[in-house]
KEKE-3310 file (N, C-alpha, C; in steps of 0.2 Angstrom, whole numbers, plus 5000, padded with zeros to 4 digits):
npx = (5427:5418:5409:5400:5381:5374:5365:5347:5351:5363:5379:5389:5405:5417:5436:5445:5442:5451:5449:5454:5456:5451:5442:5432:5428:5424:5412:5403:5404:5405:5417:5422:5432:5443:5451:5469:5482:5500:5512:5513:5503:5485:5473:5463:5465:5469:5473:5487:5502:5506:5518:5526:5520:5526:5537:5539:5533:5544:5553:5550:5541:5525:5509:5493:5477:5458:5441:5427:5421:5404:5401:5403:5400:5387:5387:5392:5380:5370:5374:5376:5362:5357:5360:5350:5350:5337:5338:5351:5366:5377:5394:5405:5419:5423:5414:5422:5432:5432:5423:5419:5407:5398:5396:5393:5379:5374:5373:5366:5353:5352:5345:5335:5332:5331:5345:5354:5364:5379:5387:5402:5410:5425:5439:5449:5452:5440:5431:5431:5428:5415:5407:5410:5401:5387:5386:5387:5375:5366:5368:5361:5351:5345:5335:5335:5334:5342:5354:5360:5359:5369:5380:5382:5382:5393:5405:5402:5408:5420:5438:5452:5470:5484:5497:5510:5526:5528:5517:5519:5513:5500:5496:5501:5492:5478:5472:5474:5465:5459:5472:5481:5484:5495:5506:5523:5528:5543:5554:5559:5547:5533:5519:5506:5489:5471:5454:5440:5425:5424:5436:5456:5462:5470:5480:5490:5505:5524:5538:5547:5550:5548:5542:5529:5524:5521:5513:5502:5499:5494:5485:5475:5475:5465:5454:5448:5443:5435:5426:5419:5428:5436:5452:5463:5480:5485:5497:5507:5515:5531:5532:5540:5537:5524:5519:5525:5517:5506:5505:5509:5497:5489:5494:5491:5476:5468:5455:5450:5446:5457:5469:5470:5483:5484:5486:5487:5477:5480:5476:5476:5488:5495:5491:5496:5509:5525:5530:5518:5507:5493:5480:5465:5452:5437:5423:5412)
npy = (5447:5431:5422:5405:5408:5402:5405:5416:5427:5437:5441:5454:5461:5472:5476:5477:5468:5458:5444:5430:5419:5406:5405:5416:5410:5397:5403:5411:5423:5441:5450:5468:5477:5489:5503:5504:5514:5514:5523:5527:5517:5511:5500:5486:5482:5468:5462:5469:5466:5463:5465:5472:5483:5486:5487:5498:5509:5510:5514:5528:5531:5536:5529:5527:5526:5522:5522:5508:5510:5517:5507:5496:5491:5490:5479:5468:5466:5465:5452:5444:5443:5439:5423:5420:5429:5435:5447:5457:5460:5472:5475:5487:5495:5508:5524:5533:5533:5529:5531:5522:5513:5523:5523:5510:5514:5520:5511:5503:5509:5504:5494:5479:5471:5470:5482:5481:5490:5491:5502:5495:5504:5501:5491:5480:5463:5465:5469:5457:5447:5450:5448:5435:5431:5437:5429:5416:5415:5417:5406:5395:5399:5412:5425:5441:5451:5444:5444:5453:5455:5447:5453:5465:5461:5456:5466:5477:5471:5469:5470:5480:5479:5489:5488:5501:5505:5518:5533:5540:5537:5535:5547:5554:5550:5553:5547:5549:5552:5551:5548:5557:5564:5559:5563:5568:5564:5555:5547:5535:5531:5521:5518:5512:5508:5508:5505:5518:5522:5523:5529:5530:5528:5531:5519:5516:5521:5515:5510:5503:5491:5477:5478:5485:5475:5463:5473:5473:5457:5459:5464:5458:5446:5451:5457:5450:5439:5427:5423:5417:5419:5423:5425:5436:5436:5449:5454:5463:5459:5449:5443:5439:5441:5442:5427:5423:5429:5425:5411:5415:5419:5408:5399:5408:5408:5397:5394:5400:5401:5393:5405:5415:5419:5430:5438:5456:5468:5476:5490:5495:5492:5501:5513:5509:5507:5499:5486:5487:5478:5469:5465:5454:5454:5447:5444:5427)
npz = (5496:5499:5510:5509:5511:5525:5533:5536:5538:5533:5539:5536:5537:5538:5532:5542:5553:5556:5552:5551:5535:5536:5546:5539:5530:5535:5542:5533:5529:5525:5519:5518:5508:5517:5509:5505:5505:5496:5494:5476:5472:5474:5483:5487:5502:5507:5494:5497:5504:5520:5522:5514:5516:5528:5527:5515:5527:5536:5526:5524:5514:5511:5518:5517:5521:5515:5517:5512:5495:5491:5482:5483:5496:5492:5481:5486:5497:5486:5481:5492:5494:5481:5486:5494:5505:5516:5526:5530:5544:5547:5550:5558:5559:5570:5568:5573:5568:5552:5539:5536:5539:5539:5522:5523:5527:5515:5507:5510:5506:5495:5491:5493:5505:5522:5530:5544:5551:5562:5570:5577:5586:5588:5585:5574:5582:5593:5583:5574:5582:5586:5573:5570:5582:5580:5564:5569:5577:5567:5557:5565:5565:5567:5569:5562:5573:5585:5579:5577:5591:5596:5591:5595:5609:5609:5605:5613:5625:5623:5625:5620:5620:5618:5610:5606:5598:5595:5594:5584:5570:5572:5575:5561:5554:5560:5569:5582:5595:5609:5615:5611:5622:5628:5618:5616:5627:5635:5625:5629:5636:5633:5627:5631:5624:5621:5614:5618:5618:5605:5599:5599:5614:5628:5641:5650:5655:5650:5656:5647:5634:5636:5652:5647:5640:5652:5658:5650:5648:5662:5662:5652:5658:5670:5666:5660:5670:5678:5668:5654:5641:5623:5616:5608:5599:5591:5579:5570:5556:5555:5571:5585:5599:5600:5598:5609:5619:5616:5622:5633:5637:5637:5648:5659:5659:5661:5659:5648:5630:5619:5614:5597:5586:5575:5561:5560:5551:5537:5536:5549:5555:5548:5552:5569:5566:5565:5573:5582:5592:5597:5613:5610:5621:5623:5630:5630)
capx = (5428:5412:5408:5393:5376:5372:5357:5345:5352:5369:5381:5396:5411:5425:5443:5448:5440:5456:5447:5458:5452:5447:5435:5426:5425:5417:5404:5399:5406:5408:5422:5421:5441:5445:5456:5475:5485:5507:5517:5506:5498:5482:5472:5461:5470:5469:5480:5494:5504:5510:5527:5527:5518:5531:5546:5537:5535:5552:5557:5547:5535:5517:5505:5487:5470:5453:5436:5430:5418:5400:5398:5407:5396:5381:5390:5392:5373:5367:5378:5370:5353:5356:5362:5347:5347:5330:5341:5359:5369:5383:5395:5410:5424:5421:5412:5426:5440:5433:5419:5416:5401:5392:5395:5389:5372:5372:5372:5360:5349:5349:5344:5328:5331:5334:5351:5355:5371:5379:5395:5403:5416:5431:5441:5454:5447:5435:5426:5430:5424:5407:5406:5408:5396:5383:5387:5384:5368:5364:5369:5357:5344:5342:5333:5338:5336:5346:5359:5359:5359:5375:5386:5382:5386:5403:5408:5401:5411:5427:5443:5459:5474:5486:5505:5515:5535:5530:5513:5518:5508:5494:5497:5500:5485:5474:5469:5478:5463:5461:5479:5485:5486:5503:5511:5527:5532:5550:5556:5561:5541:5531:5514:5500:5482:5465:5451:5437:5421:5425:5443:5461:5463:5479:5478:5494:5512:5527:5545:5551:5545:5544:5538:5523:5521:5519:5506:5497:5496:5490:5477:5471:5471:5462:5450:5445:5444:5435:5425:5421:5434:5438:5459:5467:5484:5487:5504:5508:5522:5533:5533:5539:5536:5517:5521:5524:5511:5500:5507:5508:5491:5484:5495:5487:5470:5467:5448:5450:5446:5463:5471:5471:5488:5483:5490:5485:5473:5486:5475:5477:5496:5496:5491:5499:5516:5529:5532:5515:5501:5488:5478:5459:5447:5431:5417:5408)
capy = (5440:5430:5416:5403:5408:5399:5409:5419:5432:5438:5444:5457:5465:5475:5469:5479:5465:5456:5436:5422:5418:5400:5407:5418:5405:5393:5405:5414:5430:5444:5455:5471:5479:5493:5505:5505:5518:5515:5527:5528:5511:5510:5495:5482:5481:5462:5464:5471:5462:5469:5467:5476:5489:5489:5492:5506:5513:5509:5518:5533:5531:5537:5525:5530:5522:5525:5517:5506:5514:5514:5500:5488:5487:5488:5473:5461:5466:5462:5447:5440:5445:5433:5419:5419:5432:5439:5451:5459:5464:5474:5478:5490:5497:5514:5529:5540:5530:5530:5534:5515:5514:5530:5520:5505:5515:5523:5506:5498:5511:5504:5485:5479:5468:5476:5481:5484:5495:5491:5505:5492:5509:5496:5488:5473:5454:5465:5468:5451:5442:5452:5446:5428:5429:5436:5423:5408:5415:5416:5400:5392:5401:5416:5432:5449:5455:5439:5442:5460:5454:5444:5455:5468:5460:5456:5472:5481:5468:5467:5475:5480:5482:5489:5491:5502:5507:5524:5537:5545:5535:5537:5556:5557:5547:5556:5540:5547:5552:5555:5547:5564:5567:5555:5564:5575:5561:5554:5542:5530:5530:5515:5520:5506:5510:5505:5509:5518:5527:5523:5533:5526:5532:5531:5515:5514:5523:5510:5512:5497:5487:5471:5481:5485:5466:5462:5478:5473:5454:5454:5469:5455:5443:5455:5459:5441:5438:5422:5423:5413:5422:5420:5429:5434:5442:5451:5456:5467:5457:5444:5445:5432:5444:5437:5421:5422:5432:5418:5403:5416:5419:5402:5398:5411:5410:5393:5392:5403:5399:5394:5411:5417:5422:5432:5444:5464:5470:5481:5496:5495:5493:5507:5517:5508:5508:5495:5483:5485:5470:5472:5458:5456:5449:5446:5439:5424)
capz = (5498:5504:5508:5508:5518:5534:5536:5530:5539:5530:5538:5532:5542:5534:5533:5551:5558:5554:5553:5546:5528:5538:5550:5537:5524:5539:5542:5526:5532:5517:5520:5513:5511:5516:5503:5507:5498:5497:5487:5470:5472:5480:5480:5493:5509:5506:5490:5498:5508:5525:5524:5508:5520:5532:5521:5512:5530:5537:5519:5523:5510:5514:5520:5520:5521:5515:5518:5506:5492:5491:5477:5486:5499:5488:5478:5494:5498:5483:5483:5499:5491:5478:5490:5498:5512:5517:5529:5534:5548:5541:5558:5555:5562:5576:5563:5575:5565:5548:5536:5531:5542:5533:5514:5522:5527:5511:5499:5512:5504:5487:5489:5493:5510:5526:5532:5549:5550:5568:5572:5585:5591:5589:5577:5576:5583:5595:5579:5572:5586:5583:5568:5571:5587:5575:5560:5573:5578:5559:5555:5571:5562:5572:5567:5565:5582:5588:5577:5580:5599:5598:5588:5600:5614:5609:5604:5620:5630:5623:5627:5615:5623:5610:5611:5599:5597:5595:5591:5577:5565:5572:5574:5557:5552:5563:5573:5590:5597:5617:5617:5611:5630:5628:5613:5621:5633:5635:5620:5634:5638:5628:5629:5631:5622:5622:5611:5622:5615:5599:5596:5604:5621:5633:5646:5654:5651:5655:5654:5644:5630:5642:5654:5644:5637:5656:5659:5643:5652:5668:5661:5649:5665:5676:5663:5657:5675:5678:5662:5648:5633:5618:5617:5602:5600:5582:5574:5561:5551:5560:5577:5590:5606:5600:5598:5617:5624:5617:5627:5642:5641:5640:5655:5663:5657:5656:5656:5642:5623:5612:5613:5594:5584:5570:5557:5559:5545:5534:5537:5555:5555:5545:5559:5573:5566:5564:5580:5586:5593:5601:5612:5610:5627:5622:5632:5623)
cpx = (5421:5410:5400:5387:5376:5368:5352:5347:5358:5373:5389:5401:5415:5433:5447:5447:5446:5458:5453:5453:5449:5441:5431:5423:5420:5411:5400:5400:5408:5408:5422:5428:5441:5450:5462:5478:5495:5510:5512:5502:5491:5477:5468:5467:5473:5474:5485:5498:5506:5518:5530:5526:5524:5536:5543:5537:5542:5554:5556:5541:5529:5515:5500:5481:5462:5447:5435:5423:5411:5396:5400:5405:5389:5383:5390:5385:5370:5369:5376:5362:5353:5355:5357:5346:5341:5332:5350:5359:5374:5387:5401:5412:5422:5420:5417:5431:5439:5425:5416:5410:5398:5391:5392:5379:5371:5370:5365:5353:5346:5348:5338:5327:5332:5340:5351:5362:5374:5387:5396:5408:5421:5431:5445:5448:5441:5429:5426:5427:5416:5404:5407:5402:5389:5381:5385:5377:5365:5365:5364:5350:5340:5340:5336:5341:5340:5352:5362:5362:5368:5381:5387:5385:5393:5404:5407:5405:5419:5433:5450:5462:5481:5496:5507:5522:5533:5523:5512:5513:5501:5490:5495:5495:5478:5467:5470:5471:5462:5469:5485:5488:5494:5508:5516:5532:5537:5549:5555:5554:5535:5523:5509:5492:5478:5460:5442:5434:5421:5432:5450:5461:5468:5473:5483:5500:5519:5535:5548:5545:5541:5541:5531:5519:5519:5513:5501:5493:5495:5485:5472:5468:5465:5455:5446:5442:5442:5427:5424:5426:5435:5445:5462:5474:5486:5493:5504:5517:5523:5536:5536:5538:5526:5513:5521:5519:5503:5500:5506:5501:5487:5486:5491:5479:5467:5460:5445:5448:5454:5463:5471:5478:5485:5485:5484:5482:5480:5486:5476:5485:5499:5498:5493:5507:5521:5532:5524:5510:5497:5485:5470:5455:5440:5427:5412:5401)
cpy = (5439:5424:5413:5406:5403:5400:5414:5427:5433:5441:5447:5461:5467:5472:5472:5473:5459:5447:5434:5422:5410:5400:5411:5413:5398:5393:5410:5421:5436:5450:5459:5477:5486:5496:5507:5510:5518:5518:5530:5522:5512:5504:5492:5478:5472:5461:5467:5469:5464:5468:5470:5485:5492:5491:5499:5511:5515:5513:5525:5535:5532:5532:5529:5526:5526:5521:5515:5511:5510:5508:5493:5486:5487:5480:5467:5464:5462:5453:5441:5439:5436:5426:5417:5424:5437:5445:5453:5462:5464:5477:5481:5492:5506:5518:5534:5539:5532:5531:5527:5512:5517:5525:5514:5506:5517:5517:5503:5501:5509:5499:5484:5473:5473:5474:5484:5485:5496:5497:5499:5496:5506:5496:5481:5467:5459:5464:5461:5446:5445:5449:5439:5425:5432:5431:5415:5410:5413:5411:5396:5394:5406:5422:5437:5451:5449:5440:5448:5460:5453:5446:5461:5469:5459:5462:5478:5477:5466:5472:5473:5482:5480:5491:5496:5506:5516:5529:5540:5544:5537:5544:5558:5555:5551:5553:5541:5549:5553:5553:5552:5565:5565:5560:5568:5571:5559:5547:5534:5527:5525:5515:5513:5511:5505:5509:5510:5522:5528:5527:5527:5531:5529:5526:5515:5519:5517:5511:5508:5493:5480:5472:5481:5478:5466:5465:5473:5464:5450:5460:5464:5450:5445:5457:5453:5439:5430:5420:5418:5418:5420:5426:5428:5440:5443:5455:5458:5463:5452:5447:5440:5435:5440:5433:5421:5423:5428:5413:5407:5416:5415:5400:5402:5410:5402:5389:5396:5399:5399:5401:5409:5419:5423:5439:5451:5463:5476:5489:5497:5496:5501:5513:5517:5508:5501:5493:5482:5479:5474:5463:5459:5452:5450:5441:5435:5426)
cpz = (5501:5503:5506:5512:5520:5534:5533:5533:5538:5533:5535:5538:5535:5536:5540:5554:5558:5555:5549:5541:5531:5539:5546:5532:5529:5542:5539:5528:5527:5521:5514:5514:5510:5513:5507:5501:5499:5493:5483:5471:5479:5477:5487:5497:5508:5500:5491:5504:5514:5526:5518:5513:5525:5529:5519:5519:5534:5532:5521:5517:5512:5512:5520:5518:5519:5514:5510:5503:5494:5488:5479:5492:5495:5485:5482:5495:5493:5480:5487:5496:5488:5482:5493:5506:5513:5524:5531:5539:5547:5547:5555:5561:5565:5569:5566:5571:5556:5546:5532:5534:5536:5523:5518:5522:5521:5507:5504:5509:5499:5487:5493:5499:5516:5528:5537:5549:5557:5567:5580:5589:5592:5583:5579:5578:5588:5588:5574:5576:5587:5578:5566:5576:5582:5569:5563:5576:5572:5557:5559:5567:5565:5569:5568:5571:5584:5588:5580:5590:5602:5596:5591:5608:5616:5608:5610:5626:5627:5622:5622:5620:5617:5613:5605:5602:5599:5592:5587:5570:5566:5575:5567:5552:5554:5568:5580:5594:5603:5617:5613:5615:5631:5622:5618:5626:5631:5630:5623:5634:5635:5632:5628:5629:5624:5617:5616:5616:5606:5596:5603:5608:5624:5638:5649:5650:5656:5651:5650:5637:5634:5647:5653:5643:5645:5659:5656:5645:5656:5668:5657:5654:5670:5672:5662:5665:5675:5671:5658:5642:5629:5619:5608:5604:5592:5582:5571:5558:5556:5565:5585:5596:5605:5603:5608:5621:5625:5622:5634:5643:5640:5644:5660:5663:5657:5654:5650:5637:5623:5611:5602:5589:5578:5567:5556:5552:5543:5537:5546:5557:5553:5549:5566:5573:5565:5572:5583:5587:5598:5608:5614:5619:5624:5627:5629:5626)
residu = (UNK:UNK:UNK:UNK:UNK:UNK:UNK:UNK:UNK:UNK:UNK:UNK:UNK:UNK:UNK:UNK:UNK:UNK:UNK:UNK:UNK:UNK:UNK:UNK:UNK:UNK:UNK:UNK:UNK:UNK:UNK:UNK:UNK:UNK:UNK:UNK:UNK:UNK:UNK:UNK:UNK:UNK:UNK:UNK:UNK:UNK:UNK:UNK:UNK:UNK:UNK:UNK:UNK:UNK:UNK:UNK:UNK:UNK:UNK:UNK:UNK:UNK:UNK:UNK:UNK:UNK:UNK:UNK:UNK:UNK:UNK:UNK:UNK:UNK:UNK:UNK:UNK:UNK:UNK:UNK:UNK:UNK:UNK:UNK:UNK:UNK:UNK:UNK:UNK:UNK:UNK:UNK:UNK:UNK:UNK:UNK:UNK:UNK:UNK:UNK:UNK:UNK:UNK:UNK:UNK:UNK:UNK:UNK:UNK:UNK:UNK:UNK:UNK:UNK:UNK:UNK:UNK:UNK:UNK:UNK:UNK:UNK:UNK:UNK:UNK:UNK:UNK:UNK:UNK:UNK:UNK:UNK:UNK:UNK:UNK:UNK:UNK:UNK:UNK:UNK:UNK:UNK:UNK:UNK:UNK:UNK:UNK:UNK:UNK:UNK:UNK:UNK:UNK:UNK:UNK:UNK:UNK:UNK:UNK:UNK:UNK:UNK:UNK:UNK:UNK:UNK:UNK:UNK:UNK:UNK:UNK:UNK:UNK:UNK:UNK:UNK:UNK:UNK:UNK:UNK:UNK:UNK:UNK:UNK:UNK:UNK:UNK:UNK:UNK:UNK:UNK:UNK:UNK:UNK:UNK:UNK:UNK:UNK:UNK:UNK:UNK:UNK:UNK:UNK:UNK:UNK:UNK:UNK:UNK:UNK:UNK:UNK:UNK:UNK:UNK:UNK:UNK:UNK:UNK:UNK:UNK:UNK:UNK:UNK:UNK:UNK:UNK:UNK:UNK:UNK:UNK:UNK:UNK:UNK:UNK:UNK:UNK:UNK:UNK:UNK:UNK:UNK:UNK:UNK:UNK:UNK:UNK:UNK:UNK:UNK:UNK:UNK:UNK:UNK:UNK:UNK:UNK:UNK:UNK:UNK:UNK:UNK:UNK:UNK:UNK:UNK:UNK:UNK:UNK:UNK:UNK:UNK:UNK:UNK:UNK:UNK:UNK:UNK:UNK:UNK:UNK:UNK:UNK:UNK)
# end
């Protein structure tokens, strides 16, 4: 997927970063998909639908993910080429989560503009919101290092707070990373995440599921504090605990940006399991 240039400097995200087809088509933003694999079918995350996802996992059917190939970012590079770009900035999802960084430095070798290869150690709207604050420089007519500047600073300043039902997926994914420290604990126990240093890490342990939603925010209150932010809250499948968390945190928040509702990237659910959301804080 990609849209029109803006600028002469291109840039591209992968589908972790979980935009609306709106917002990339109204800043020339080229998604490059990561590989979903369900049962035998495997295919772009984007072609699968996630309620397809959840039933397979609710079934027991293995779910598994894998970054995308090296041609397919060479393909979106040369792409943009055509289009008019005299440079890219190609931002991805943490190199501790997946391997789709390393293909993106690998195809930036084969084209003949320069590509800057950002790991922004995150995933989800952090990394979408990089990738929009980047693309709005780019469109202004901002150079490399600008863009470079602006897709940096969202990713260095923005905070995931991630709920899930239950770790197992991202045990058996190989995604639990420091929030191993959590495995073992009582059912009853509704662990609250964050993604620190580039892997998921344990932020909170909370006895209840509403419980946690109320953790999760007045961490994004305290976090936002008095801020400008942009706030998303992403869903994997239909969710109306969501739905909620949106309204409370623009009551809360209300010099906040229009909190966000938006649907999980497949390959992320995958990993987080069925039932979970996350909510993004970014500083604009």
């Amino acid at each position: 997927m990609s849209g029109n240039m803006l600028g002469r400097v291109a840039v591209v995200t992968d589908s972790t970063a979980c935009l609306p087809d709106e917002l990339v088509r109204e800043f020339g933003i080229s998604v490059v998909q990561v590989q979903l694999h369900v049962g035998d079918r495997t295919d772009d995350e984007a072609r699968i639908d996630n309620d397809d996802v959840l039933d397979a996992m609710r079934g027991g059917v293995a779910v598994s993910t894998s970054p995308p190939d090296v041609n397919a970012f060479f393909w979106t590079y040369q792409q943009a080429i055509t289009s008019g770009a005299e440079a890219i900035v190609s931002v991805h999802l943490s190199g501790r989560m997946s391997a789709t960084v390393e293909a993106a430095r690998e195809a930036g070798g084969y084209v003949r503009v320069p590509v800057h290869v950002l790991d922004s150690q995150t995933t989800g709207m952090s990394l979408g919101y990089a990738a929009l604050g980047a693309a709005r420089v780019s469109a202004a007519g901002g150079n490399p290092r600008r863009v470079i500047a602006a897709a940096e600073h969202r990713f260095t300043t923005s905070a995931e707070l991630v709920y899930v039902d239950t770790l197992e997926f991202l045990r058996r994914g190989g995604r639990i990373g420091a929030a191993s420290a959590l495995l073992g604990t009582a059912l009853s126990i509704k662990p609250l995440l964050t993604v620190r240093s580039g892997e998921v890490a344990p932020l909170a342990k909370v006895r209840s599921t509403k419980r946690a939603i109320e953790r999760m925010l007045d961490l994004a209150v305290e976090r936002a504090a008095s801020h400008e932010v942009d706030l998303a809250v992403t869903r994997f499948g239909q969710d109306d605990r969501a739905k909620d968390v949106c309204l409370r945190l623009r009551e809360r928040l209300p010099h906040a940006r229009e909190p966000l509702l938006v649907e999980s990237s497949a390959v992320i659910g995958a990993h987080c399991g069925p039932g979970a959301f996350s909510i993004t804080v970014s500083n604009v």
